[in-house]
C-alpha positions as CSV (number, residue, x, y, z in Angstrom):
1,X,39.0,-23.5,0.2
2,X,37.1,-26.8,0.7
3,X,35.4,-25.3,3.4
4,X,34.3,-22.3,2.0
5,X,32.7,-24.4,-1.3
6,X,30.9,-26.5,1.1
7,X,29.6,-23.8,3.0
8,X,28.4,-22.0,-0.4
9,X,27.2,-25.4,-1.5
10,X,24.6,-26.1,1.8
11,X,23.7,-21.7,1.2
12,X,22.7,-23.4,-1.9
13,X,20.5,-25.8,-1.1
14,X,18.9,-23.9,1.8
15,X,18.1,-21.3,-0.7
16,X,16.6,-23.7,-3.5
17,X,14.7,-25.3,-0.1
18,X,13.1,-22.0,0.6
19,X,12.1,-21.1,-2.8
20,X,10.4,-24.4,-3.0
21,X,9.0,-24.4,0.2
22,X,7.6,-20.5,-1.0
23,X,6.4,-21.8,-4.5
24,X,4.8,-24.7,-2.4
25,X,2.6,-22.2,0.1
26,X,1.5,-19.8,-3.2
27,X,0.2,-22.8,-4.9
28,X,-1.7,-24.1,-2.2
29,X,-3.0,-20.5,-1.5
30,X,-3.6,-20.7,-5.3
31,X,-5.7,-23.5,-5.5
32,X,-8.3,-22.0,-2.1
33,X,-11.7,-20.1,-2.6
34,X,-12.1,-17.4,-0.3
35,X,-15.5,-15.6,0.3
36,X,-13.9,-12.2,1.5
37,X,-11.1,-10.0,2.6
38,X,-11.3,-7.5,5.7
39,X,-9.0,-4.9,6.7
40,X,-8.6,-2.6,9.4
41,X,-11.6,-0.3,7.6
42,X,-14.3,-3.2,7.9
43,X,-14.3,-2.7,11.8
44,X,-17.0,-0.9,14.1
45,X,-16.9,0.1,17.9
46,X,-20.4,-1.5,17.8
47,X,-19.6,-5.1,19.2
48,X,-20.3,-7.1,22.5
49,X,-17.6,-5.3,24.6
50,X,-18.6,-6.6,27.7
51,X,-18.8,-9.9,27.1
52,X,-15.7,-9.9,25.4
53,X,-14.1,-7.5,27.1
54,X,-11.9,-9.7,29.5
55,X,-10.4,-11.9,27.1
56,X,-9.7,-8.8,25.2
57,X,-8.4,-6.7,28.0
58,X,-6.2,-10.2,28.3
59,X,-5.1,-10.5,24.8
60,X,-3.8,-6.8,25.2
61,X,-1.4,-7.7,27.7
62,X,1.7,-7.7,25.7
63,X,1.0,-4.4,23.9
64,X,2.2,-1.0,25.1
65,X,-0.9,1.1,26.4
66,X,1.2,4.2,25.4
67,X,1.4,3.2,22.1
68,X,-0.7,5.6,19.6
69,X,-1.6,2.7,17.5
70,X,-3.4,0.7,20.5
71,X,-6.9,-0.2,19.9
72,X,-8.8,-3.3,20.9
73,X,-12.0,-0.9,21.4
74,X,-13.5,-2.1,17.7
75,X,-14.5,-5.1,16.0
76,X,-15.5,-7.2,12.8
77,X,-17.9,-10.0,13.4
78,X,-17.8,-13.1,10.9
79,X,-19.2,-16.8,11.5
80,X,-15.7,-18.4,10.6
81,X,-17.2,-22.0,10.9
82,X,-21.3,-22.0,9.8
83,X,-22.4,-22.8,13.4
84,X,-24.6,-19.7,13.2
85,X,-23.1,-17.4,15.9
86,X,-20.2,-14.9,14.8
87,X,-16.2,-14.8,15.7
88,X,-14.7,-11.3,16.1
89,X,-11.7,-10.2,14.3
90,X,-10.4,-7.2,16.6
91,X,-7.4,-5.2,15.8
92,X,-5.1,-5.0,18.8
93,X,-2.2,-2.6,18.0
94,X,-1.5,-1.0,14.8
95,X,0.9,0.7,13.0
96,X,0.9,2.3,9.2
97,X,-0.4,-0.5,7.4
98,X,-0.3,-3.8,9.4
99,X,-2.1,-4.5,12.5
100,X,-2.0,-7.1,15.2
101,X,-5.7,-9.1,15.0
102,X,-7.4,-11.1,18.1
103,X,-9.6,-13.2,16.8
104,X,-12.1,-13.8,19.5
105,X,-15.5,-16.5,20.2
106,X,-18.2,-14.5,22.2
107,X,-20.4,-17.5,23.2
108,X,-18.2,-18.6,24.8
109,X,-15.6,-15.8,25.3
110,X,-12.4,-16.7,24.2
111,X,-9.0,-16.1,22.0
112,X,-9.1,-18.5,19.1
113,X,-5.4,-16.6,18.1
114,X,-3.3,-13.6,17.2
115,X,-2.4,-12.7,13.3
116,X,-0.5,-10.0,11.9
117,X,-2.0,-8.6,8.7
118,X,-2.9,-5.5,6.4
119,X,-5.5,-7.7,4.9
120,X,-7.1,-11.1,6.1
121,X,-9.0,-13.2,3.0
122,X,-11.4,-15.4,4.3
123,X,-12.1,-19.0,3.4
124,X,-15.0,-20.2,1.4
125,X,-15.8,-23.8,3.1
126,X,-17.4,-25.9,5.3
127,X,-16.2,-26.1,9.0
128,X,-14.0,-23.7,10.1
129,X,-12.7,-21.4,7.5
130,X,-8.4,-21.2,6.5
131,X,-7.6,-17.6,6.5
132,X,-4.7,-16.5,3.9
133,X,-3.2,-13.1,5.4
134,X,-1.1,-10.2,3.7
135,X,1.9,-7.8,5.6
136,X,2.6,-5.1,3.9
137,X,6.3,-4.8,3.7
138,X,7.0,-2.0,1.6
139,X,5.9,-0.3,-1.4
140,X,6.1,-3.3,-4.0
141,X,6.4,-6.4,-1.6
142,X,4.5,-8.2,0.9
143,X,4.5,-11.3,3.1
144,X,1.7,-13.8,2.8
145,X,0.9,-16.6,5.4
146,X,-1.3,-19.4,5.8
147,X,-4.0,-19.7,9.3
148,X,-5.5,-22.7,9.9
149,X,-7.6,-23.8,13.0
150,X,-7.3,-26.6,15.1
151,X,-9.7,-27.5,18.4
152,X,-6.7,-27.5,20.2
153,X,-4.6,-24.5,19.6
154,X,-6.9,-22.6,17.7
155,X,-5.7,-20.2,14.9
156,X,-2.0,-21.2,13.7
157,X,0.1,-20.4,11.2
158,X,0.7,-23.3,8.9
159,X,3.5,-23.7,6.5
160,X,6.2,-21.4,5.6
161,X,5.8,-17.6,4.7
162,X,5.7,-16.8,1.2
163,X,7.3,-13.5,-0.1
164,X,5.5,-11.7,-2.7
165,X,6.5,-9.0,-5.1
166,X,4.1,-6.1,-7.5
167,X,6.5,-6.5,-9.9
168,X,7.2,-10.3,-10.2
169,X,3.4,-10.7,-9.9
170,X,3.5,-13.7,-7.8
171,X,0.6,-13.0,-5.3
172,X,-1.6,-16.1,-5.9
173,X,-5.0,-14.6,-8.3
174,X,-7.3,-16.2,-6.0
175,X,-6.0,-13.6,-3.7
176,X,-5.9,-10.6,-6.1
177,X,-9.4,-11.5,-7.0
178,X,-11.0,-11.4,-3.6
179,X,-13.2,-8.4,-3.4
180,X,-13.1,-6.9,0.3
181,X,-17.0,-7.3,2.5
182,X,-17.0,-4.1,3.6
183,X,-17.5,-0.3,2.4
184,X,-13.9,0.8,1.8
185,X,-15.5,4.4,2.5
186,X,-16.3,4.1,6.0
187,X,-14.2,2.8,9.0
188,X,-17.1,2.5,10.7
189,X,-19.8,0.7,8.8
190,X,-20.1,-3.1,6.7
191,X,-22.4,-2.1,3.8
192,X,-20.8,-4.9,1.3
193,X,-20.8,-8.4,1.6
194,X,-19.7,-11.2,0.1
195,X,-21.5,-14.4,-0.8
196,X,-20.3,-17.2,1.5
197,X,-19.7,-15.0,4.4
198,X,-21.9,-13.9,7.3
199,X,-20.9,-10.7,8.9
200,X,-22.1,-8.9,11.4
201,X,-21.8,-5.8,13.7
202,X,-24.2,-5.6,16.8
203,X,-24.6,-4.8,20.5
């Protein structure tokens, strides 16, 4: 019996640790300025494909070329740290709602890192911009989790994941207020953009 109260005691505190570890991530993500958000929709097949198209090809590696959802043939273009030259965000594989994103320097080629998102908000800041990302998971709840990028590994997730749900309305509002860069009626053109954020698509 004392067994089975310490073990229902330490599920405790695990729990409580997560849910403070979850409230921690959403309040950091509440307190961050971002620019933009992108999606799947904001792409164009009208990027450098041959210069990137090795480290692409490379990235690709681990993802079923039978798979109906396999892309890696468009991109997004966004200076993600003011140097004046633009990082592509390129979905890899696909499924519904979510896609796997390379995210991809052209000058010179190379993958900064891998995310897994529906939608990718952009930071608003000098150096190299934090990116917040959102999973859908279902109908009413989502996964949200923090990028950050270091000269070293590049793009990595920091922090813990935070679980997010319509109805408990916990998705941070500096998130839900983000406005998305691109023309939500075209998969194949950026007509909007937001202040803050340079984007690009071009030969």
């Amino acid at each position: 019996m004392n067994i089975v109260i310490r073990f229902s005691i330490v599920a405790a505190v695990l729990a409580l640790s997560s849910n403070a570890n979850t409230q921690s991530s959403l309040e950091q993500l509440s307190k961050m300025r971002f620019a933009g958000r992108i999606d799947f929709a904001c792409t164009s097949k009208t990027y450098p494909k041959q210069r990137l198209s090795s480290v692409v090809r490379e990235a690709m590696k681990e993802v079923d070329a039978g798979d109906a959802g396999v892309y890696g043939n468009r991109a997004l273009g966004i200076d993600l740290n003011k140097d004046g030259k633009l990082e592509y965000f390129i979905p890899l594989d696909c499924g519904v709602s979510n896609c796997m994103w390379g995210i991809f320097s052209a000058d010179p080629p190379k993958l900064l890192g891998k995310i897994v998102a529906e939608h990718i908000y952009i930071e608003r800041r000098a150096g190299w911009a934090s990116l917040a990302t959102y999973v859908h998971s279902s109908a009413e709840d989502g996964i949200i989790s923090l990028y950050k990028y270091s000269n070293d590994s590049g793009y990595t997730k920091s922090g813990e994941d935070s679980d997010v749900n319509v109805q408990r309305k916990d998705q941070p509002a500096s998130m839900e207020a983000t406005r998305s860069i691109c023309d939500k009626k075209s998969s194949s053109s950026v007509s909007r953009k937001s202040p803050g954020v340079r984007s690009s698509v071009h030969d």
